[in-house]
N, C-alpha and C positions, 0 to 999 in steps of 0.2 A: 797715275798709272794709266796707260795706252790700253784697252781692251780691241780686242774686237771678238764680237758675239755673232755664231753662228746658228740658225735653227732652222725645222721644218716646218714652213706655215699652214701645214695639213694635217699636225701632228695631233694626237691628243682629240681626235675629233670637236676641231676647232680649238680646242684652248690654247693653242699654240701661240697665237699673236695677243691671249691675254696676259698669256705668261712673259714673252716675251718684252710685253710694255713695264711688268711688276721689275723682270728684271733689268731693264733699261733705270727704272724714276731710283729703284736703290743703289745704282753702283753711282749714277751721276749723282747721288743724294751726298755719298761717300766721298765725292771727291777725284772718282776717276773720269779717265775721257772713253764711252762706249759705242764703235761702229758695230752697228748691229745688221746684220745681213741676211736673208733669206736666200734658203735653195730652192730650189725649181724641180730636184729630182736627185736618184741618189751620185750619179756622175757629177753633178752639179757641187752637190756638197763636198765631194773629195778634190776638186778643184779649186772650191774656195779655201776649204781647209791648208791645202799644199800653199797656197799663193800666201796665205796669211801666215803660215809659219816662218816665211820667208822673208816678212813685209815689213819684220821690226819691232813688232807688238812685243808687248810687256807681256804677256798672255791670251790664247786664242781659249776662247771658251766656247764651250760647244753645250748646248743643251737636247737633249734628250738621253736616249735607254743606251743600252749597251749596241744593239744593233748602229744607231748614229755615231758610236762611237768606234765601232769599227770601221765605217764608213771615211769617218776623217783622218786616222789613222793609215790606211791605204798609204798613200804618199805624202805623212805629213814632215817635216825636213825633221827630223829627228836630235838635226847639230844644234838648228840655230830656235824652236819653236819648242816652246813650255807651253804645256796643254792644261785650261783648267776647264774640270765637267759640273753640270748642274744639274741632274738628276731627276728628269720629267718622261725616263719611260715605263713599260709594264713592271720587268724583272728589276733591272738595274743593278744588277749581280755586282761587275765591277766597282762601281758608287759604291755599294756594301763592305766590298774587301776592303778598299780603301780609308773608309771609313768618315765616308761623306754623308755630311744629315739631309735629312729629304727634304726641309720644304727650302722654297727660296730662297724666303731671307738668309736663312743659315749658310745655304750653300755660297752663296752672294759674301759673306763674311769669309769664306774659307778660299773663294776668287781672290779677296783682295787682301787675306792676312794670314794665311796659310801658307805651310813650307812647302818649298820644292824636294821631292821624292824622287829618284829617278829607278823605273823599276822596269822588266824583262819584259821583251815584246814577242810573240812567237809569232812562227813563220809556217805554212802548209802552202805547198811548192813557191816558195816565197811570197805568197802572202799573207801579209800584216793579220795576225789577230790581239785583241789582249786579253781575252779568258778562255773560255775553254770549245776547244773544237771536238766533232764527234763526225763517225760515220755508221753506217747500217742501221740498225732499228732508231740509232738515236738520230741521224739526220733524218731518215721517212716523217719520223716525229715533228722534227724540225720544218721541214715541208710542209705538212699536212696544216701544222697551226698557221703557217705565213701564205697559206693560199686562202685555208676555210675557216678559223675562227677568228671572227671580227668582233662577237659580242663579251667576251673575256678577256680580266686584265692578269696580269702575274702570274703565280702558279696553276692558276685555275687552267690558264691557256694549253698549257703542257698536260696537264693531268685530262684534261678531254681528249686532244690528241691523243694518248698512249692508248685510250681507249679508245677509240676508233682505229688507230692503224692496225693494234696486238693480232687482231684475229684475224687478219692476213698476213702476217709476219711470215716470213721462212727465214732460218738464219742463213748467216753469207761464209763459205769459204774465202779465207783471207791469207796471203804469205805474209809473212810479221820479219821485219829485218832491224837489228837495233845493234848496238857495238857490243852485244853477248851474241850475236849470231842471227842464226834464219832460221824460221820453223813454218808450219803450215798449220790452219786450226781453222774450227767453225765456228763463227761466234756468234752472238746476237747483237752487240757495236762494241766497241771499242771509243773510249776519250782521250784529247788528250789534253792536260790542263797544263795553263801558263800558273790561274789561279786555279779558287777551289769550286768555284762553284758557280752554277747556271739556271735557267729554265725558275729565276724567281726563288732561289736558296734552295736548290738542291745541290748537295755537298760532295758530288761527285768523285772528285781527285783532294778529298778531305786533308791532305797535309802537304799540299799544292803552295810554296813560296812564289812570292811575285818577284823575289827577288835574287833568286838563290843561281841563276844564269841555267836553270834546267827545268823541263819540264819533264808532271807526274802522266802516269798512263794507267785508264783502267780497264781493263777487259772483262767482257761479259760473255761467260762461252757458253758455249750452245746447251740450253735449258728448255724446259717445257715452258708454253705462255703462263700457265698458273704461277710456275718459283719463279718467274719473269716478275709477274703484277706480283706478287706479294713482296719482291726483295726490291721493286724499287720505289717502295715510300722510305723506307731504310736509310736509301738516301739523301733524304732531307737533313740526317744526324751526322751523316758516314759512316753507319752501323754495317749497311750492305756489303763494304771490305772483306767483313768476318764470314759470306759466304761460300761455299767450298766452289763455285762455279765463279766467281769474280776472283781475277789478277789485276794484281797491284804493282806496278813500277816506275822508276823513276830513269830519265837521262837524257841527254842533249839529243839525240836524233830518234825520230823513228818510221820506219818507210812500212805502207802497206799497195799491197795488191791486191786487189778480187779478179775473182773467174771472168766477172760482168764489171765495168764501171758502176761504181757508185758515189753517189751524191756526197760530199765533205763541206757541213755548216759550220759557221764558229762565229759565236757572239749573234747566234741566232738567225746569219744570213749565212744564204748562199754563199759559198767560197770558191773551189773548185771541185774535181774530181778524182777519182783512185786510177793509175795510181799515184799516191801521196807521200812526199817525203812533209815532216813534222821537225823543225829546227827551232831554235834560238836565235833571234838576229842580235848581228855581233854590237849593234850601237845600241844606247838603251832611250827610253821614253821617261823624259820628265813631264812629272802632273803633279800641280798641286794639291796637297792632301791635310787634314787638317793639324795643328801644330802640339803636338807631344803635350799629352793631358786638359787637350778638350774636351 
């Protein structure tokens, strides 16, 4: 089997090229052939990513979190390139849905003997995400961790965020357009999930298929910050649904507007801005996932 391996050599503060060496000696150990390639930046990586999907490879593997995996996804040829992930970032949300083990070796077994899945890619103004996007209080969130906190990995990253942004929050007037019509509302964000969940296992769009050709929607309308901070550890289970200020739904489009531009993250990065239409791309993404009763 052809690999080619992508990764960030800055990643992991520094373990990036340790990791990368572990998963170089197992897959050659195995029996495959692995180019192993560093990026230089995030442009960089969705260039190697697109070129290798293109190139022939038996499987492009990409190592790191969910953020690098949106990154390679950007333009990766979706016809002709099977994607498989190794799972060396904070949250690794996607890795989880799919049901990828975390340490190397295993994930390195599931590269080279695991089925191909091919499951739903979402789109915000055509661009590529695979889990879940969000705007207003939940990208500030979003923001505020991918500027200022450096010293937290996983959950922790987000849950300091929310404390810090909360007590400047105002909520955002938003126009909400979906194929049940157009309304107008205030909310505190809005998500919108391919899968279910983000920010390191919070269970946001709780009943979120990855492969169902639709994506779930959750609204959070405008609330005090106190039913704010209490209803969203909630979310860690997908309890927070049952609150009478959060909506739940589900379908292939959804367009929003604000009064002001706002910021729209998904898979943790930067994406673009409102306003935002929210699709389904029509082609789908194969990834390797592991094989029915691992």
């Amino acid at each position: 089997m052809h690999l080619k391996v992508i990764y960030n050599p800055t990643a992991g503060r520094g373990k990036a090229r340790r990791w990368v060496r572990e998963v170089e000696e197992t897959l050659r150990a195995r029996g495959a052939r692995a180019d192993c390639e560093p990026s230089t930046g995030a442009d960089d990586l969705v260039r190697i990513a697109a070129e290798s999907s293109r190139a022939g490879y038996d499987r492009v593997v990409v190592m790191g979190g969910d953020g690098t995996l949106n990154l390679a996804l950007r333009e990766f040829d979706l016809a002709k390139g099977t994607l498989a992930l190794i799972p060396t970032g904070s949250g690794n949300d996607f890795a989880r849905v799919v049901g990828l083990p975390r340490t190397i070796r295993e994930a390195c077994d599931v590269v080279l003997n695991g089925r191909v899945r091919e499951v739903d890619v979402a789109l915000a103004n055509n661009l590529r995400y695979a889990g879940v996007a969000g705007l207003g209080f939940d990208s500030e969130v979003a923001e505020f961790a991918n500027r200022n906190v450096k010293f937290l990995r996983g959950s922790a990253v987000y849950l300091y965020a929310i404390l810090r942004v909360l007590p400047r929050f105002t909520p955002r007037r938003v126009r909400i357009r979906s194929e049940n019509g157009s309304r107008n509302e205030t909310i505190m964000f809005a998500a919108v999930g391919n899968t279910r969940q983000y920010g390191g296992g919070i269970k946001i769009t709780p009943d979120a298929e990855i492969d169902d050709g639709l994506l779930d929607l959750c609204i959070v309308h405008e609330t005090t910050r106190l039913e704010l901070l209490k209803t969203l550890p909630l979310a860690y289970t997908g309890a927070h649904v049952k609150s009478p200020f959060v909506e739940i739904g589900r379908g292939r489009t959804f367009h929003f507007e604000g009064e002001q531009p706002m910021a729209v993250y998904a898979d943790g990065e930067p994406l673009t801005r409102t306003p935002v239409e929210f699709a389904v791309c029509d082609e789908k993404l194969k990834v390797v996932v592991p094989r029915i009763g691992d």
